[in-house]
PLY file of the C-alpha trace (Angstrom):
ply
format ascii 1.0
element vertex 167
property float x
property float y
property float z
element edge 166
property int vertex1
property int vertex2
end_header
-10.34 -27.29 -5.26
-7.00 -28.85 -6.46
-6.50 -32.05 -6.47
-3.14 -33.26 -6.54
-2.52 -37.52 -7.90
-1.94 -39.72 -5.07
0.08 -42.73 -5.55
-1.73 -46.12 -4.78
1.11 -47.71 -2.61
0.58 -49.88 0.84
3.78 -47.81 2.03
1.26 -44.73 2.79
-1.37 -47.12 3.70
0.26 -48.34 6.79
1.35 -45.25 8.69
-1.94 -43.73 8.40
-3.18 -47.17 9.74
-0.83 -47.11 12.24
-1.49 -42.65 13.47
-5.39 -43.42 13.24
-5.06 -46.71 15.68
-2.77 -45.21 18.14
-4.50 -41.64 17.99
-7.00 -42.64 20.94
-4.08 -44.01 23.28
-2.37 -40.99 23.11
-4.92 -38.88 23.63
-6.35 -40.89 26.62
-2.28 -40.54 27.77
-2.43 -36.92 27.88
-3.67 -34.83 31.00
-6.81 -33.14 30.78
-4.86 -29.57 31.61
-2.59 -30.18 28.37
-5.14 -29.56 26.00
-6.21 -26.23 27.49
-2.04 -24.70 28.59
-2.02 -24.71 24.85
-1.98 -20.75 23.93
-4.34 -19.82 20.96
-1.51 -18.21 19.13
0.02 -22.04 19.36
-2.78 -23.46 17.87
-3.85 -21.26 15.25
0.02 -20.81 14.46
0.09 -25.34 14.06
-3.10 -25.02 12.30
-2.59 -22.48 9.56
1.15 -23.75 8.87
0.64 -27.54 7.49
3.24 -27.22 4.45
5.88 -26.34 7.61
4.85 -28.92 9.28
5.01 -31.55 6.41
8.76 -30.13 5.02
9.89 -30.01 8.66
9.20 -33.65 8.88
10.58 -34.53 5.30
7.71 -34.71 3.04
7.99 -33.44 -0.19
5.54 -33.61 -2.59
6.16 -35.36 -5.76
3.90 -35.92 -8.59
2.72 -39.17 -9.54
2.61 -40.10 -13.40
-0.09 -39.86 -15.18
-0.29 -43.94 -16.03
-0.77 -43.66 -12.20
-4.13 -41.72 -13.14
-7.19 -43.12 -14.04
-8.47 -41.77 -17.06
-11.29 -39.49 -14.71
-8.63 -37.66 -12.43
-6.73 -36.87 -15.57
-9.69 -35.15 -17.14
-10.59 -33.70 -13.62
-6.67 -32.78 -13.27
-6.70 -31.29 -16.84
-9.83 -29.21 -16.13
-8.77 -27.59 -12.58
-5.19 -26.83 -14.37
-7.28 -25.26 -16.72
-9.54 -23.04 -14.38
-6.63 -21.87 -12.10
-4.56 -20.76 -15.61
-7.98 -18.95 -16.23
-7.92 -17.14 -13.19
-4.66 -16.62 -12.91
-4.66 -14.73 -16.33
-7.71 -12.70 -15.12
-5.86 -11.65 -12.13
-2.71 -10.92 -14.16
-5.09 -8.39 -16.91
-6.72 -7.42 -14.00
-3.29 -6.09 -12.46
-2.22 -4.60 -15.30
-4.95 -2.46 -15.62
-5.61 -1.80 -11.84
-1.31 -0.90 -12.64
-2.55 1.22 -15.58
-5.10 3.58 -13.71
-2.76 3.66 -10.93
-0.17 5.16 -13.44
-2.67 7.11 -14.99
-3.97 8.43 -11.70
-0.35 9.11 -10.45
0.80 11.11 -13.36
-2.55 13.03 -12.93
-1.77 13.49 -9.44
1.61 15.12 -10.36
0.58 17.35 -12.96
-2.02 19.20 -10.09
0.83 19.19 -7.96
2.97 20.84 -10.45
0.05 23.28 -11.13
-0.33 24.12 -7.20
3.22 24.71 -6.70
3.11 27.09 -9.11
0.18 28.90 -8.07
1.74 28.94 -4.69
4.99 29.93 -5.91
2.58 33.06 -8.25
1.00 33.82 -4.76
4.20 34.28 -2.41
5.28 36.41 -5.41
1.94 38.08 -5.08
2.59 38.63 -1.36
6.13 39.97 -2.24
5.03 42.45 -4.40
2.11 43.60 -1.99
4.52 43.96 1.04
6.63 46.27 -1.12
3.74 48.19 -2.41
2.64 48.33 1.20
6.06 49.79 2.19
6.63 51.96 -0.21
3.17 53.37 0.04
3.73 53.79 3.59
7.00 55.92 3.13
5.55 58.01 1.15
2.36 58.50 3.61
5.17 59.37 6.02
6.88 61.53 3.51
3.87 63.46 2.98
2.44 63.64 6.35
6.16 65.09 7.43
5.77 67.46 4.76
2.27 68.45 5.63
3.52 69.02 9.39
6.45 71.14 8.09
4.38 73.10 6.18
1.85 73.68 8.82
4.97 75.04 10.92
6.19 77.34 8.87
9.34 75.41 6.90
9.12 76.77 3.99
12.55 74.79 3.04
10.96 71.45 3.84
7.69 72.62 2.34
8.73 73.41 -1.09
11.07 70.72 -1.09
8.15 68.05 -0.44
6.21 69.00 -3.42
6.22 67.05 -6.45
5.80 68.26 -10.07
3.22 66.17 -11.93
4.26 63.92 -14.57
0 1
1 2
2 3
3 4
4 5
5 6
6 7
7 8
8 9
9 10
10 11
11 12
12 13
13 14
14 15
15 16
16 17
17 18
18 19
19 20
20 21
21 22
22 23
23 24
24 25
25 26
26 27
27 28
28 29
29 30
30 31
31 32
32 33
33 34
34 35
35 36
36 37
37 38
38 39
39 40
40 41
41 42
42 43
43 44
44 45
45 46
46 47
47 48
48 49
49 50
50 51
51 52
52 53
53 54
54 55
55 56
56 57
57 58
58 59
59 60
60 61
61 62
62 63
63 64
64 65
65 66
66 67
67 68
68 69
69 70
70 71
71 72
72 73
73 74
74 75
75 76
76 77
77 78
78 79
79 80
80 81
81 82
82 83
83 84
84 85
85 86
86 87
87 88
88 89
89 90
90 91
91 92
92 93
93 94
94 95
95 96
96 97
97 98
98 99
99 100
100 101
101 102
102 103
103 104
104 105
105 106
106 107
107 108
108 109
109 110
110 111
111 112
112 113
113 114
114 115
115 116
116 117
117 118
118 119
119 120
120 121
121 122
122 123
123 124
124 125
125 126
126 127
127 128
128 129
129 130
130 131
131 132
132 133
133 134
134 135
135 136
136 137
137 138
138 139
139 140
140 141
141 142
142 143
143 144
144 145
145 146
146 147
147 148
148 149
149 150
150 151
151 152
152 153
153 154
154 155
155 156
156 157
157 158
158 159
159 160
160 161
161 162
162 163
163 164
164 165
165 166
């Protein structure tokens, strides 16, 4: 928990004095239905956005000096600074590395990719090749079956012509 120097002045003193005495007038003032028309989303909204709130009315915050410290809230002060620089540099190192393997797993991640479009780009090759195996193959089938048929009728012409010499 951070805890931030509070200046010791009776100017704060007073309007707090002043909000905590009138707080049960004004609620006894308001009708019981007011409470409840509030929406949830209204309420959480109000009660998650204090720092709004506090700027919208004009507060700023503004640090107190440290004579304004006892010597305990100093050391307290010092110490808490001191954590949250801790942490903060643990979830910086902790960033870079979780950035690291991210890179790392990334680059990884493009090299397979790389590798699988090429063994797609090999396969449709593949295929290419096989259709015009498949093709050719088949004209000759039909070459040779038309010879075949020719030969069984007689064409000597078409016969002879058909044949192939071995190579």
């Amino acid at each position: 928990m951070i805890r931030f120097p509070v200046p010791r002045s009776a100017a704060l003193v007073l309007p707090l004095a002043l909000a905590v005495l009138t707080a049960p007038a004004v609620a006894q003032t308001t009708t019981p239905g007011a409470a409840q028309a509030q929406t949830p989303s209204q309420a959480e909204t109000q009660s998650r956005d204090h720092v709004a709130d506090m700027l919208a009315k004009g507060e700023r915050y503004r640090r107190a000096p440290d004579s304004a410290q006892t010597p305990e809230e100093l050391r307290q002060t010092r110490a808490l600074n001191a954590e949250i620089v801790a942490q903060n540099d643990l979830a910086e190192n902790e960033d870079r590395a979780n950035q690291a393997a991210h890179a790392e797993a990334q680059q990884r991640w493009q090299e397979s990719e790389a590798e699988a479009q090429a063994a797609r780009e090999r396969h449709e090759a593949d295929l290419r090749a096989s259709a015009e195996a498949q093709a050719r193959y088949d004209r000759q089938m039909a070459d040779w079956r038309a010879t075949v048929a020719a030969c069984e009728r007689g064409d000597r012409a078409r016969c002879n012509a058909g044949r192939q010499t071995p190579n």
